[in-house]
N, C-alpha and C positions, 0 to 999 in steps of 0.2 A: 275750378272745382264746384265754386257753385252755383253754377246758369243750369245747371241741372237736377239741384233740391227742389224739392217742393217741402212749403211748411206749414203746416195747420196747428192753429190756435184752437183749444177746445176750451171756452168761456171769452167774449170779447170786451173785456171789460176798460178801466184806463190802461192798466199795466200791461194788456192785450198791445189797446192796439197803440200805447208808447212806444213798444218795442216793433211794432208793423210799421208804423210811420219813419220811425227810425229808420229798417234797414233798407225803406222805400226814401228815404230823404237825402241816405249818404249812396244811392244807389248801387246797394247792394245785391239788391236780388229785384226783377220784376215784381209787378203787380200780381201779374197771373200764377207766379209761383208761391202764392200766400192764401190761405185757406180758412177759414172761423166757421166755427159753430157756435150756438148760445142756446139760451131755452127759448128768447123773445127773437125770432123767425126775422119778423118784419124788420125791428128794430135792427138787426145784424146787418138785412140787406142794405139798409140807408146805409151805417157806416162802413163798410166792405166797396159794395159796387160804384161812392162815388170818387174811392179811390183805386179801378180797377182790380178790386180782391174779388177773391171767389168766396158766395158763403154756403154754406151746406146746411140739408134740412136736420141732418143727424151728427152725433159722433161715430159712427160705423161709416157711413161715406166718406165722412171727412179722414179716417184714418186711413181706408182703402187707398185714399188719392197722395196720402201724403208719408213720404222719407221722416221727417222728423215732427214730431208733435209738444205740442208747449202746453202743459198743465196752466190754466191761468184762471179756475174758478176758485171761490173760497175757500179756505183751507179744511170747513166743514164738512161741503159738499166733494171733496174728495174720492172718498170710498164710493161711495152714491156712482158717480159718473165712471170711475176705474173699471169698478166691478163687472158690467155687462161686459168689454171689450178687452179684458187683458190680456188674451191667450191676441189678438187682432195686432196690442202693443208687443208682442217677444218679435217682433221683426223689426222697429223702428226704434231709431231714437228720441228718448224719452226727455225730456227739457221741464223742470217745474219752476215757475217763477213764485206761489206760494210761498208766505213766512211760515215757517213750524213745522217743513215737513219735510226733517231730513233723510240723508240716505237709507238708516234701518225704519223709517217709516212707512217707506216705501216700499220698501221688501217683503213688509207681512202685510201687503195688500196684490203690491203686483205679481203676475206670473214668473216663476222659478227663469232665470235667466235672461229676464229684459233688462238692455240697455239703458241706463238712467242715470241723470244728475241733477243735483236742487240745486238754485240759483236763487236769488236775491236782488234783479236789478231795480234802480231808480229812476225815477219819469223825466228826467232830462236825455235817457237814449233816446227821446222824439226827436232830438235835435244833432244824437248823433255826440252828447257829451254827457256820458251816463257811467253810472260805476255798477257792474255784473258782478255781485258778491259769489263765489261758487267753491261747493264745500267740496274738500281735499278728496273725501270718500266718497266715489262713484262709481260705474261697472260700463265702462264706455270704453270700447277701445282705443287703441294708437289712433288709426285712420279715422274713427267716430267723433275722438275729441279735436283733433285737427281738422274737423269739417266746423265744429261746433265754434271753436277757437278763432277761426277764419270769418264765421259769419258773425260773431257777437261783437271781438275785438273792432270791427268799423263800425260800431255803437257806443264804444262807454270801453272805459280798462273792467280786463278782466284781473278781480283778484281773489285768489284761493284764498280759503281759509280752514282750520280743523271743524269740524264737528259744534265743540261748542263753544266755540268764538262765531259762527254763523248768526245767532241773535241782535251780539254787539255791531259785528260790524254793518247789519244789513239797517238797523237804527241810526249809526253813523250816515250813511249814506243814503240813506232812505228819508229819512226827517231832516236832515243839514241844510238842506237846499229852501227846504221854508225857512228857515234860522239864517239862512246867511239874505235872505229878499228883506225878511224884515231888519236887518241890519243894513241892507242897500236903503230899503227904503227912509230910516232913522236921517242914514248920512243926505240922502236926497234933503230928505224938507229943513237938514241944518242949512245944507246950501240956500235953499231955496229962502228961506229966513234972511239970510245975508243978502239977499239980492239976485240969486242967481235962478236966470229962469229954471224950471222943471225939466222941460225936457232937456237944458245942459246938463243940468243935477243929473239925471239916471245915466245920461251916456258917459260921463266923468264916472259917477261910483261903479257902474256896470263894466268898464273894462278896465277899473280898477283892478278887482277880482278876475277879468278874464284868463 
């Protein structure tokens, strides 16, 4: 089902391309079927083309070429970037990984009838073991979320959530992961204290937790 998405990033930011890197590390989709846009041109193309991505000079090209599209600028610049292209979004689906901007927010910005869900993943889907926070209320259909579902779920659990549990649980899961390194690293230097080289310390506490 999916050797034949194409998916463009509009902002390439960490949370961009955590999630590029990801569904390019558990090999999920090609190179060439992943597409960014940013404001900084140059900058986009280093991190895109030296991992076979396409990068685009606009958000109008990048939509043209691409099935599904991933909201991933600041939650300010939102509207700013929606606005010129939404009637471009009622044909694609819509993917936001932004905090703060859930389903009814979306609504009183985008075009009458596009396709959309807000999400919440965490930067460990780089590796392929991430948690995709994704709110209950969405307007994607049967076959939309089963495409969405197929390509996330080989990054990170996907877990639903209402509306306004979206906050909690995307801080859960979002900040945890700096909370549990610095309590790897605590247990590391007691080891290390005791005698035990370093790098046994990380690989001992590190797949403690794994």
């Amino acid at each position: 089902m999916l050797e034949n998405i194409t998916i463009g990033f509009i902002g390439f930011g960490n949370m961009a391309q955590a999630l590029a890197n990801g569904l390019l590390y558990k090999n999920v989709v090609k190179p060439q079927q992943i597409y960014a846009s940013a404001k900084n041109y140059e900058k986009l193309c280093k991190n895109t083309r030296e991992k076979g991505m396409i990068p685009c000079k606009s958000t109008n090209e990048l939509v043209e070429q691409c099935d599904i599209i991933v909201i991933a600028v600041k939650p300010f610049m939102i509207p700013e970037v929606i606005t010129p292209i939404k009637e471009l979004l009622q044909k694609k689906i819509v993917i936001s990984v932004a905090a703060g901007y859930p389903f009814e927010k979306y609504e009183s910005i985008l075009a009458p009838g596009t396709h959309h869900l807000s999400t919440i993943p965490n930067t460990p889907v780089s590796i392929g073991e991430g948690i995709i926070i994704c709110e209950n209320l969405h307007s994607l259909t049967k076959e939309e979320y089963d495409i969405v579902a197929e390509l996330f779920s080989n990054i990170g659990l996907l877990e639903f959530v209402d509306t306004k549990q979206l906050t909690v649980a995307g801080t859960l899961s979002g900040c945890g992961p700096a909370f549990v390194s610095m309590f790897l690293e605590a247990l590391a230097d007691g080891a290390v204290k005791h005698g035990l080289p370093r790098d046994v310390s990380y690989r001992l506490a590190s797949q403690m937790v794994a």
